[in-house]
Structure formats: structure tokens, C-alpha cells
DOLUM-909680 format. One line per 10 residues: number of its first residue (from 1); their letters; for each residue y, z negated, x negated of C-alpha. Coordinates in pm, whole numbers, plus 50000, padded with zeros to 5 digits. Example, Ala and Ser with C-alpha at 12.3 -4.5 7.8 and 13.67 -1.06 7.14 Angstrom:
# DOLUM-909680
1	as	49550:49220:48770; 49894:49286:48633
# end
This chain:
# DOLUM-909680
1	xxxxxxxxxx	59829:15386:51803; 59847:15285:51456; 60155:15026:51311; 60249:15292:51063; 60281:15559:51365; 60450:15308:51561; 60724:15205:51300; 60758:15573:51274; 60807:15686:51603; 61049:15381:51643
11	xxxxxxxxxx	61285:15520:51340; 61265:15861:51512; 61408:15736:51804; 61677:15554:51600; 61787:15843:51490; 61877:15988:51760; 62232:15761:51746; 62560:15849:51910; 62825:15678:51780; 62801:15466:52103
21	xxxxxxxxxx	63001:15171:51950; 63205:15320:51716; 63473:15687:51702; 63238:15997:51691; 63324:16157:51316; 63531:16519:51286; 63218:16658:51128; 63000:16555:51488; 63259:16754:51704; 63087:16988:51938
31	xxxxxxxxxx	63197:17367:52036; 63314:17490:52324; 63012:17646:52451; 62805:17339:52479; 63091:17168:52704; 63076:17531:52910; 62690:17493:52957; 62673:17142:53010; 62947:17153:53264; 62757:17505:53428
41	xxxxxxxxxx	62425:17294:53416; 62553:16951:53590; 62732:17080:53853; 62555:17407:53930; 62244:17190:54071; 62001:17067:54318; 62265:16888:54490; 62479:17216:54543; 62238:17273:54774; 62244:16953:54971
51	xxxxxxxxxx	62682:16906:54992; 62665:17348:55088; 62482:17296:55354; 62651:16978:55486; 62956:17154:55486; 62793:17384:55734; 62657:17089:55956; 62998:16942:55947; 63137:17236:56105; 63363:17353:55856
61	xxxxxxxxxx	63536:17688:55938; 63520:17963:55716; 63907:18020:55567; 63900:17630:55531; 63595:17586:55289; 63703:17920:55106; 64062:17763:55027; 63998:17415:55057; 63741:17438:54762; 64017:17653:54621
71	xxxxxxxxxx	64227:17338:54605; 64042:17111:54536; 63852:17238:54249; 64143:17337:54061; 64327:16932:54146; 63952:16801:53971; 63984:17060:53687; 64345:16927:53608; 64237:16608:53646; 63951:16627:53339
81	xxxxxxxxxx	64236:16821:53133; 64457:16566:53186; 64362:16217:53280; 64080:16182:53087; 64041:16453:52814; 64338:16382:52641; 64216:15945:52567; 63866:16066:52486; 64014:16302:52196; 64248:16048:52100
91	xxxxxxxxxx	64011:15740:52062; 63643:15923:52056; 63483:15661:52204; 63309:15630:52550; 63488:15469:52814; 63227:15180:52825; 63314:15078:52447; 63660:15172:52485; 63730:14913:52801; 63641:14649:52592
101	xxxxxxxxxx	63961:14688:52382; 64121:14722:52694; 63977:14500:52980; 63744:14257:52740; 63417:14156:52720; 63372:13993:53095; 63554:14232:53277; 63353:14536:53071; 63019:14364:53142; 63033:14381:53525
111	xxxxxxxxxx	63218:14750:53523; 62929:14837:53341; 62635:14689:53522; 62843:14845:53833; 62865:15146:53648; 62533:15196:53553; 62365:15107:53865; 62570:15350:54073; 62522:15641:53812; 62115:15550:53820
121	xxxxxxxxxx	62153:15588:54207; 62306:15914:54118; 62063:16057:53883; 61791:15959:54158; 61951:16189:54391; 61888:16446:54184; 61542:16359:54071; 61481:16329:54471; 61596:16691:54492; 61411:16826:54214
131	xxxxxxxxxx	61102:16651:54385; 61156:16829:54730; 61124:17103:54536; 60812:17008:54390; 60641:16913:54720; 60636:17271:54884; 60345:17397:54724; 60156:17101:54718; 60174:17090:55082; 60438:16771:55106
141	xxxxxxxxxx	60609:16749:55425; 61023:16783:55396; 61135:16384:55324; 61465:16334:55521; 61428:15983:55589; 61589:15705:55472; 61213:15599:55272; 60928:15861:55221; 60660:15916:55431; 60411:16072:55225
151	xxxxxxxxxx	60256:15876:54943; 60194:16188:54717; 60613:16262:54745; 60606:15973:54502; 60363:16075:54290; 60573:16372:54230; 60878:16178:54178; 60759:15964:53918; 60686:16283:53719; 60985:16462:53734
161	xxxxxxxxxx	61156:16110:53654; 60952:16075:53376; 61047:16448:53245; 61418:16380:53275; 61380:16051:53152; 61247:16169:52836; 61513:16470:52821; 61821:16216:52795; 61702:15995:52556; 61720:16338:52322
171	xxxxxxxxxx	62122:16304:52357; 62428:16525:52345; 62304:16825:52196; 61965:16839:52322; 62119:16809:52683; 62374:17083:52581; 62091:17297:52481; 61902:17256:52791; 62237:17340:53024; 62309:17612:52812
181	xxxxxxxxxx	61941:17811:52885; 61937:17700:53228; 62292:17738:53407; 62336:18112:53394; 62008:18158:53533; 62083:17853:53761; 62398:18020:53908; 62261:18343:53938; 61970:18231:54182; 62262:18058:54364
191	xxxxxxxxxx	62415:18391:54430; 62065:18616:54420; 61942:18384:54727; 62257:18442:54913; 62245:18773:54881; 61927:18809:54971; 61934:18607:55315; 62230:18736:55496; 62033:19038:55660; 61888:18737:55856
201	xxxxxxxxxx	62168:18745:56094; 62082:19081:56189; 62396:19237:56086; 62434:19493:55808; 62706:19440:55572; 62879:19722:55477; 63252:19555:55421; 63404:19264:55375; 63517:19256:55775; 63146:19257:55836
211	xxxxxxxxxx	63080:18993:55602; 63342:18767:55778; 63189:18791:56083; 62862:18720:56017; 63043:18374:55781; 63233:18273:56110; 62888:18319:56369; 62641:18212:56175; 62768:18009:55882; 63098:17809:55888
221	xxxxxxxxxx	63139:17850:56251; 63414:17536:56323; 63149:17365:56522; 62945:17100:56421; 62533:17160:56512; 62533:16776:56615; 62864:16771:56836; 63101:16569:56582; 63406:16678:56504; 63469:16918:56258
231	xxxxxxxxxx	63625:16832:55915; 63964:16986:55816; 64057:17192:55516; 64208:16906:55376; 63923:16694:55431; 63697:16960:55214; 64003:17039:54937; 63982:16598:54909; 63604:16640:54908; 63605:16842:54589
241	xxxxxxxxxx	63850:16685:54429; 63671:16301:54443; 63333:16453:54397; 63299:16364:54085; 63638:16091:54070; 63439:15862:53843; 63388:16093:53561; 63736:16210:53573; 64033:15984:53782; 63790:15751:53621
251	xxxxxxxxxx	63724:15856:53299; 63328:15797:53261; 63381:16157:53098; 63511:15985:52796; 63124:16011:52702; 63144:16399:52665; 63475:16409:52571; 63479:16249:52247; 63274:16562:52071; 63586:16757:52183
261	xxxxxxxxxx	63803:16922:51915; 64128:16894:52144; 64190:16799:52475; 64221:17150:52639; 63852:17129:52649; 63896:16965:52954; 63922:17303:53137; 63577:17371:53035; 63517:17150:53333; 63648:17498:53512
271	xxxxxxxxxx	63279:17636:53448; 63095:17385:53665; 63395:17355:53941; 63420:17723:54021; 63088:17839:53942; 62896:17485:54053; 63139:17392:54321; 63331:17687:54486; 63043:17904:54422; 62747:17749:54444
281	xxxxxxxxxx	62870:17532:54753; 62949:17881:54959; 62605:18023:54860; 62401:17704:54922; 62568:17732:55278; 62511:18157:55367; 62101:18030:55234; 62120:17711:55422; 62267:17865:55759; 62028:18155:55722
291	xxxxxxxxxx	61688:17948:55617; 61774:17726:55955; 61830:18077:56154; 61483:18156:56024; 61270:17880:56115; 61478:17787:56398; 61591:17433:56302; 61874:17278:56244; 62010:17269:55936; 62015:16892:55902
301	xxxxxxxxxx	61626:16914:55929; 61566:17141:55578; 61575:17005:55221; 61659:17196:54945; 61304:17259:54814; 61286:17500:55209; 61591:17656:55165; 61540:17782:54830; 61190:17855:54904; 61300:18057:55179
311	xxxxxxxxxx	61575:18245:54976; 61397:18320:54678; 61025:18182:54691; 60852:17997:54358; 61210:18127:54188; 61378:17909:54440; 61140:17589:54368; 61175:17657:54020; 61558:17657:54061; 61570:17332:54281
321	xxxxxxxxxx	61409:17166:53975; 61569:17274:53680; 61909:17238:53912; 61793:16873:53975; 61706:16790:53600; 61995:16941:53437; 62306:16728:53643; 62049:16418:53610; 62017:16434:53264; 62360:16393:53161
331	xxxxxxxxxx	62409:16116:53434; 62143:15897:53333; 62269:15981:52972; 62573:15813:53110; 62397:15492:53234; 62227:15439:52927; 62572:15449:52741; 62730:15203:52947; 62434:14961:52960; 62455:15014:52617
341	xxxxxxxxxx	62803:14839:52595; 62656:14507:52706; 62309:14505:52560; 62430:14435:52204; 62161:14545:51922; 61970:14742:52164; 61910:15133:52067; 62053:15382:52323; 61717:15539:52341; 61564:15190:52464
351	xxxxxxxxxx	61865:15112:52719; 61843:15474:52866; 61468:15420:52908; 61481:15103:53091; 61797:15254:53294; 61535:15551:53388; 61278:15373:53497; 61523:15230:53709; 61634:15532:53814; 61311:15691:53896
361	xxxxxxxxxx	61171:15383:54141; 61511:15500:54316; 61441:15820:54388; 61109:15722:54545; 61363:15671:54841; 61519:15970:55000; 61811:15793:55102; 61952:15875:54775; 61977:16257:54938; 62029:16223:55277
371	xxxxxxxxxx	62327:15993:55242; 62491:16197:54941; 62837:16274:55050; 62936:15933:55140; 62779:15774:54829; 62963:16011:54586; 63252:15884:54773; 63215:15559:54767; 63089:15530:54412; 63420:15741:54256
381	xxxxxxxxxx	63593:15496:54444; 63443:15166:54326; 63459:15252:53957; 63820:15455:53949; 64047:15186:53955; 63929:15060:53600; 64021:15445:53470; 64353:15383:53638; 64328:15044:53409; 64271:15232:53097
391	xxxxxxxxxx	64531:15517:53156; 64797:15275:53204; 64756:15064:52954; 64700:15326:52654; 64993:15585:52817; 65282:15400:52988; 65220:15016:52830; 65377:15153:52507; 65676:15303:52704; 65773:14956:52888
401	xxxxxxxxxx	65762:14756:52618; 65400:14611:52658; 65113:14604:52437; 64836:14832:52374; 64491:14668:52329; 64648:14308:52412; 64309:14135:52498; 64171:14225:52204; 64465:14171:51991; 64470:13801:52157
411	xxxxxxxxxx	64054:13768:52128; 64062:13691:52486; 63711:13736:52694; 63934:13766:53005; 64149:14012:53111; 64246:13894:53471; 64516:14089:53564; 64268:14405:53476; 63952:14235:53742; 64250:14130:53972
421	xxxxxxxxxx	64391:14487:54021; 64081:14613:54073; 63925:14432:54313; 64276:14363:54541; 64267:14778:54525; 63907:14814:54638; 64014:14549:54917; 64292:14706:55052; 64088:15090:55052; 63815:14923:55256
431	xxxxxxxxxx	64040:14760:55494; 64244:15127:55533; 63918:15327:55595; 63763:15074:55785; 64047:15053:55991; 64054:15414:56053; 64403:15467:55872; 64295:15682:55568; 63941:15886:55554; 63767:15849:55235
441	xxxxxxxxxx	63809:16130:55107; 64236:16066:55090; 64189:15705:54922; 64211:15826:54584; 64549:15865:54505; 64685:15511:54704; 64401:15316:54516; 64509:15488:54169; 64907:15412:54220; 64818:15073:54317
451	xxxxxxxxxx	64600:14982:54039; 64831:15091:53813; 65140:14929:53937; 64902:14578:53982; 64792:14596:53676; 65139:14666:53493; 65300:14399:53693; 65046:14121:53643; 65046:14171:53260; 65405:14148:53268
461	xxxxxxxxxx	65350:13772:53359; 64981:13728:53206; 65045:13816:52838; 65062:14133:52762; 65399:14139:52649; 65356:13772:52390; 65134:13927:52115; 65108:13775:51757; 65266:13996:51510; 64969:13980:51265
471	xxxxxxxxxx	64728:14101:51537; 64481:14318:51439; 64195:14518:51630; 63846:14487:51630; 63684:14786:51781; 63870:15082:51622; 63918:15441:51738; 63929:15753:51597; 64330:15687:51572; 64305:15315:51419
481	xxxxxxxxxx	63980:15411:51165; 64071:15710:50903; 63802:15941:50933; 63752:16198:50648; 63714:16555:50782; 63433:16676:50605; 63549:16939:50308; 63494:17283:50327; 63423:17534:50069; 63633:17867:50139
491	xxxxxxxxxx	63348:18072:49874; 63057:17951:50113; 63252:18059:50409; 63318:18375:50291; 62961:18476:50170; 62829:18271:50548; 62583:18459:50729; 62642:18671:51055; 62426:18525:51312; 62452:18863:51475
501	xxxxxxxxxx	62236:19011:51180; 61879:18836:51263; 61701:19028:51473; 61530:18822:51666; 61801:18690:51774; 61949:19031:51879; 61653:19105:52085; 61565:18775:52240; 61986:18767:52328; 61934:19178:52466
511	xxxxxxxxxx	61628:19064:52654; 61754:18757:52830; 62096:18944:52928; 61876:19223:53077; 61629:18945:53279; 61918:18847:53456; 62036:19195:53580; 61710:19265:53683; 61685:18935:53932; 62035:19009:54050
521	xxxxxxxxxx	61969:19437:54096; 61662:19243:54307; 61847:19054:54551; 62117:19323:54600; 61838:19591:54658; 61712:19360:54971; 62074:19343:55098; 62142:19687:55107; 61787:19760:55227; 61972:19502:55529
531	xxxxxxxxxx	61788:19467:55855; 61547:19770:55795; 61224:19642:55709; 61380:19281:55639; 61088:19056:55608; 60882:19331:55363; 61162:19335:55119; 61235:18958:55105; 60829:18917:55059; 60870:19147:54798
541	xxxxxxxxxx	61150:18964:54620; 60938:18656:54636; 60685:18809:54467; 60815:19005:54196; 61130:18740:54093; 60942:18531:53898; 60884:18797:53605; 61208:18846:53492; 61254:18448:53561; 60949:18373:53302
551	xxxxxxxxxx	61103:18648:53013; 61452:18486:53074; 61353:18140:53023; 61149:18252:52690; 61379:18475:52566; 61690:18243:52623; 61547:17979:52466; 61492:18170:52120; 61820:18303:52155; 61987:18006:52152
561	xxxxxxxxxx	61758:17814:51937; 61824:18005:51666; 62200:18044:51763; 62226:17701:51718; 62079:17732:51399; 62192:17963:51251; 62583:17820:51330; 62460:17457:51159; 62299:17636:50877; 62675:17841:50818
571	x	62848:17508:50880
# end
């Protein structure tokens, strides 16, 4: 390659900034759609399938995951709205820039090394998943150990890890995009492969008493396939809740939520709790249940790649991967943005490449998915207590009489009382779960009261309340900076033109909403067909899926391509 077309494609990556150290500008704010579909496409993904179907091996009863996940979901929906919503509208920054106002430079550094290392372990997962996905027709044997067995499970690996790779360095909106084509489709497989397995027990369905029965036999049955004891309601209603504790008790969410126009976009995160996980968890467990029914294995022995396969054939690979890429992509987009904290100078684009490589080598290892649960766990619990640290100082600080940004304000590197809190608060969890007092799932809300009482009682006597006067800040948000809103002109708006009247747009929009009726009318046509002729119909479904799949895909694009377009062009 030339030095021109170097120097070129550098500056085109350049360009693809996002205010990473700095308050993203009114006239950057996103709509609400692209928080809907990116919230759809994370958590309606490959690992649904995984955390369904270990709800199953855990012997979970029926009523408990139904209203546990009930609970849970809506506690981690309020939590987004408001914990962390409400600071990332206020300040538009990301939580990785916005800590160093708060905790300073050290302090920052190793949250965000921490940070990013646990979010590239993450993303692996579901690179891992997307692979296992990939490795059915190629023959690959299922990889459920804790390192693969199979050199060519690699091979795969390091090409879907390069594709995602290359999808977050495109940012924001291209990520947005992506969800936004591939989560209704996503969530309808979730449901269409469901659907289509529960003639497997044998049973026809024919009311919702008939429906229970065959949950409580064959699905959430209360007993555990490998003898353990079976989790609680509680334990799953927890479970849901400090799934994803890092992005919202612990604010890593700050990322997404500084595009917001107001902080009631936080119950966009509604879309990818209920749909992703209520949903998607109860339907990844009816096809996980039933796929082990078929081939007569325990559950614990199938990866997601066979149980989609088995529900809905090369639709069901094809879902495992796009469910994989699309919660990856916005986590590794996340690691790059809070290496990008502490690699001063560096372009996001470089960071998140180097933070994907990383990521990919990871995922080489399927320990990433068979130990999912407890990592998500313990990784929300390792980097909360710093959100608890950010809360308290921006929201209750001001009401006792301390000082906001004091660190900063005192150009201190240290903030002690902020690394003290946290790590006494990770202590004392480990010592409670170790010593069998709390599970943990239940740690979260003892670790969050703690770190937030430490921390407000050891500024007290560190500093936080002897401030210079004069003090002034030195990495400003959106409430310290005056932004302009841009100007609007009232004749262009009037005169602006109706998306609604290009048709191509029309048509591709018509044709996409009709692709997905067709794969659902599919999947309800082998249900009702039930145990008559069961294996025909599901062969059948296999086959003839994929068509509407492919005109979805193509259609949906264009549609919201030009959408997209057409609502910058009338901007």
C-alpha cells in the first residue's frame, strides 16, 4: 500500500471520533430508536441461549423463572433510568473520562485496565458463541471445555473476531444501525424456535393448561439434571437484576447514555430486558430442554450453535451469529473507550483494535462460555463499587456539604478514600460469599451501601470538604462547558421532506415487515401441525426459513439505510 493511501485511510479512521474525552454536543444526540435497537440487539443474543438453558440445568421451577425474571428485569430497568441515565445526560461523558474528575488519574487508570479486561473477556464470550455457531456445518465438534479441542474451532474464531472487531471500530451509529436490522429478526427466531420445538415432548398444545404441563415435565421441572440443588425465585429475580450490574449499578452505560436527549431514555433499556431477558431466556430454555429431549443428552452437553440448529436449522446458525456479534460489538466498543481514558493521544479506533485482538485470542478458549453465569457475576461486582463512587459524589456530596469534583479541583493524582472504599467493599463481599453468608447473586446492594457510606465518610476526613475557593475544573461536562444547540430554521422544517414519500423505502419497509410474518406463520404452522408428522414439518421449516430470512436481511437494511438518511438529510 501506497503512503498517500495509507495517510488516507489513517484520517478516515480519525474521523470516526466520539467525543471520548470531552461532552458529546446537542447537535450529536441520538433518537430513541437507536437506544431501542441497540438495547434489542445486545441483550437479545448468543448468550440468551447459554444463561436459558442454565436456568433449566439449575433446576429452576416454572412459576419461579416466569416471575422471578418478572422482578428482576423491571429492578435492572429502574436501575438504567435511574442510577445511571440521569449522570450520563447531565455530564455527556463516558464513565471512564468522567471518573477522572471524580476518582483521579491513578485510581481511573487501574478501574480502567480492570474494566477493559473484564469487558474483553465479555465480548469473547460472545465471539465464542457466535463461533459454535459457525462450527456446525463445518463439521466442528461442540467445544464445552474449559480450552478447545479442535484446532479448526480457532480458525473460526479468529474470523468472527476479526468481523466484530472491525464492526466496533465503526462507533455509535454504525453499531445502532446494525442492532436495529438485526434484533427484530433476532427475537423473532427466539420465539419461532420455541414454537417450533415443543411438539417434541409429545404433547399437543391446545391451552395454556397444556402448555404448563409440558413447562413443569420437560422444561423447568424444580430438579436439577446433575443432582444440585435447585435455585430459588429469588436467586433468578437477583440473577437478572446483576446481569448486567456493571453497565448500570455501575454506570459503564454512561458510554450510550450521553447521546441521550433526557434521562427517561433509560427505559429503552426495557427493550432488551423483556424482549432479551424475560423472553428470550424462557425460549432459549423450551429449545434447550427440547434439543436435549431430542438427541438424548443432557442439556449441559449442547452449545448454542446445536440448539439453534436443532430449532430452526441454517436460520438458527445464522441467528447464533448475528446474536453473538451484535451484544459483542457494543462491549468491545466499551473496552476501547475505557482503554481509551489511559492511553492519552491514542485514536479510539487504534485502542479498540488492540483491545480486539485481545479479545479475540480470548475467545479461542471456551471457558469464556461455559463459566458465563458466574463471570457476569463476578465482573458486575468487581467494577460496581466505583459507580457507587461516582453516584455519591455527584448526587448526595452537594447535599452534605462536600465537594463535587474535589480531586480535580485540588489537582490531586490520588483519590484514596475512592481506591480505599472500593477495595475494603470487594473484601468484605468475598469474605460473605466465601463464607457462605450471602450468594452472589444478593451482594449487590450490601457492597453498593457500603461503598457509598466508605467513601462519604473517608472524604469527610481526607479533603473533600477543604477546597480552594478559586478552584476550577479541568475536564468539563456538558453542565460546566456551554454548548450551543445548533439553530434551526422553522421555513426548512416546514417545507422538510416526508420520509414516508420515497418509495423504496415504502417497499423495502412493506417487504421486511411481511418476511417476518412469514418465518413466524412458519413456526406456528409446525406447532399446530403438533405431534402428527413432527419430524417432516420441522425438516420442512429448516428448509424453507432461510428465504424469508435472506429478503428480511436485504430489505431491512435498505429500509433503514435510507431511513437514516433521509432523517439526517431533514435535520
Amino acid at each position: 500500500m501506497s503512503e498517500a493511501k495509507t495517510i488516507k485511510a489513517v484520517e478516515a479512521l480519525d474521523s470516526l471520533y466520539e467525543f471520548e474525552r470531552e461532552p458529546v454536543t446537542e447537535d450529536k444526540l441520538q433518537p430513541g430508536r437507536y437506544f431501542a435497537g441497540l438495547f434489542a440487539g445486545e441483550h437479545v443474543a448468543g448468550t440468551e441461549f447459554v444463561i436459558g438453558a442454565t436456568f433449566v440445568s439449575w433446576g429452576v421451577n416454572a412459576f419461579d423463572i416466569f416471575v422471578g425474571l418478572l422482578l428482576g428485569n423491571l429492578m435492572a430497568v429502574l436501575t438504567w433510568t435511574f442510577i445511571c441515565a440521569p449522570i450520563a445526560v447531565r455530564t455527556r461523558l463516558t464513565l471512564y473520562w468522567f471518573l477522572r474528575k471524580v476518582a483521579g488519574p491513578i485510581v481511573t487508570t487501574i478501574y480502567n485496565v480492570c474494566n477493559a479486561f473484564l469487558f474483553c473477556i465479555l465480548a469473547g464470550c460472545m465471539i465464542t458463541v457466535s463461533a459454535s455457531a459457525v462450527r456446525v456445518p463445518l463439521g466442528i465438534p461442540p467445544q464445552t471445555q474449559w480450552i478447545p479441542t479442535d484446532f479448526r474451532f480457532v480458525l473460526v474464531v479468529l474470523v468472527v473476531g476479526a468481523v466484530v472487531v472491525a464492526l466496533a471500530i465503526l462507533g455509535f451509529k454504525r453499531l445502532s444501525q446494525f442492532s436495529v436490522v438485526c434484533s427484530p429478526w433476532m427475537f423473532l427466531m427466539f420465539i419461532a424456535g420455541a414454537i417450533a420445538l415443543i411438539p417434541t415432548a409429545g404433547v399437543d398444545i391446545h391451552s395454556w393448561n397444556d402448555f404448563w404441563q409440558v413447562a413443569t415435565k420437560y422444561i423447568w421441572t424444580g430438579v436439577s439434571p446433575s443432582g444440585e440443588k435447585p435455585i430459588s425465585l429469588w436467586h433468578v429475580a437477583a440473577f437478572a437484576w446483576i446481569c448486567n450490574l456493571a453497565m448500570h449499578g455501575g454506570m459503564s452505560d454512561m458510554a450510550i447514555f450521553r447521546y441521550a436527549r433526557s434521562s427517561a431514555y433509560g427505559l429503552y433499556s426495557a427493550f432488551g430486558m423483556f424482549l432479551g431477558h424475560y423472553l428470550a431466556w424462557i425460549c432459549a430454555g423450551v429449545m434447550g430442554a427440547m434439543a436435549a429431549l431430542m438427541l438424548k443428552k443432557n442439556i449441559a452437553e449442547l452449545d448454542s450453535g446445536a440448539v439453534a440448529t436443532m430449532a430452526l436449522g441454517l436460520s438458527g446458525i445464522l441467528a447464533v451469529i448475528l446474536a453473538g456479534w451484535t451484544t459483542s460489538n457494543p462491549t468491545l466498543y466499551r473496552a476501547g473507550l475505557a482503554l481509551q481514558a489511559v492511553t492519552p493521544g491514542w485514536p479510539r479506533w487504534l485502542v479498540t483494535l488492540i483491545a480486539g485482538t485481545v479479545t479475540t485470542i480470548i475467545a479461542c478458549s471456551p471457558f469464556v462460555f461455559t463459566k458465563l453465569l458466574n463471570f457476569v457475576g463476578i465482573y458486575g461486582l468487581l467494577l460496581m463499587p466505583l459507580g457507587a463512587v461516582a453516584f455519591t459524589e455527584y448526587w448526595i456530596f452537594p447535599k452534605i456539604g462536600l465537594t463535587r469534583y474535589w480531586i480535580e479541583k485540588k489537582k490531586m493524582d490520588m483519590n484514596w478514600p475512592a481506591l480505599l472504599s472500593w477495595v475494603i467493599s470487594i473484601a468484605v463481599a468475598i469474605v460473605l460469599e466465601r463464607a457462605g453468608i450471602l450468594h452472589l447473586f444478593f451482594l449487590f446492594i450490601p457492597v453498593w451501601i457500603m461503598t457509598s457510606v466508605l467513601y462519604i465518610v473517608l472524604s469527610m476526613f481526607m479533603g473533600a470538604r477543604d477546597v480552594p475557593a478559586d478552584a476550577t475544573e479541568t475536564i468539563l461536562t456538558a453542565e460546566s462547558k456551554k454548548i450551543q444547540k445548533p439553530t434551526t430554521n422553522k421555513e426548512a422544517e416546514k417545507v422538510a421532506k416526508n420520509p414516508l414519500n420515497d418509495p423504496v423505502l415504502v417497499i423495502s419497509g412493506i417487504l421486511a415487515g411481511l418476511s417476518l410474518v412469514v418465518c413466524l406463520v412458519l413456526s406456528i404452522w409446525v406447532f399446530v401441525k403438533g405431534t402428527n408428522g413432527f419430524t417432516e414439518n420441522l425438516n420442512y421449516l429448516y428448509r424453507v426459513l432461510i428465504y424469508p430470512t435472506v429478503v428480511y436481511f436485504i430489505t431491512g437494511t435498505i429500509f433503514v439505510i435510507r431511513w437514516d438518511r433521509e432523517k439526517e438529510e431533514n435535520a
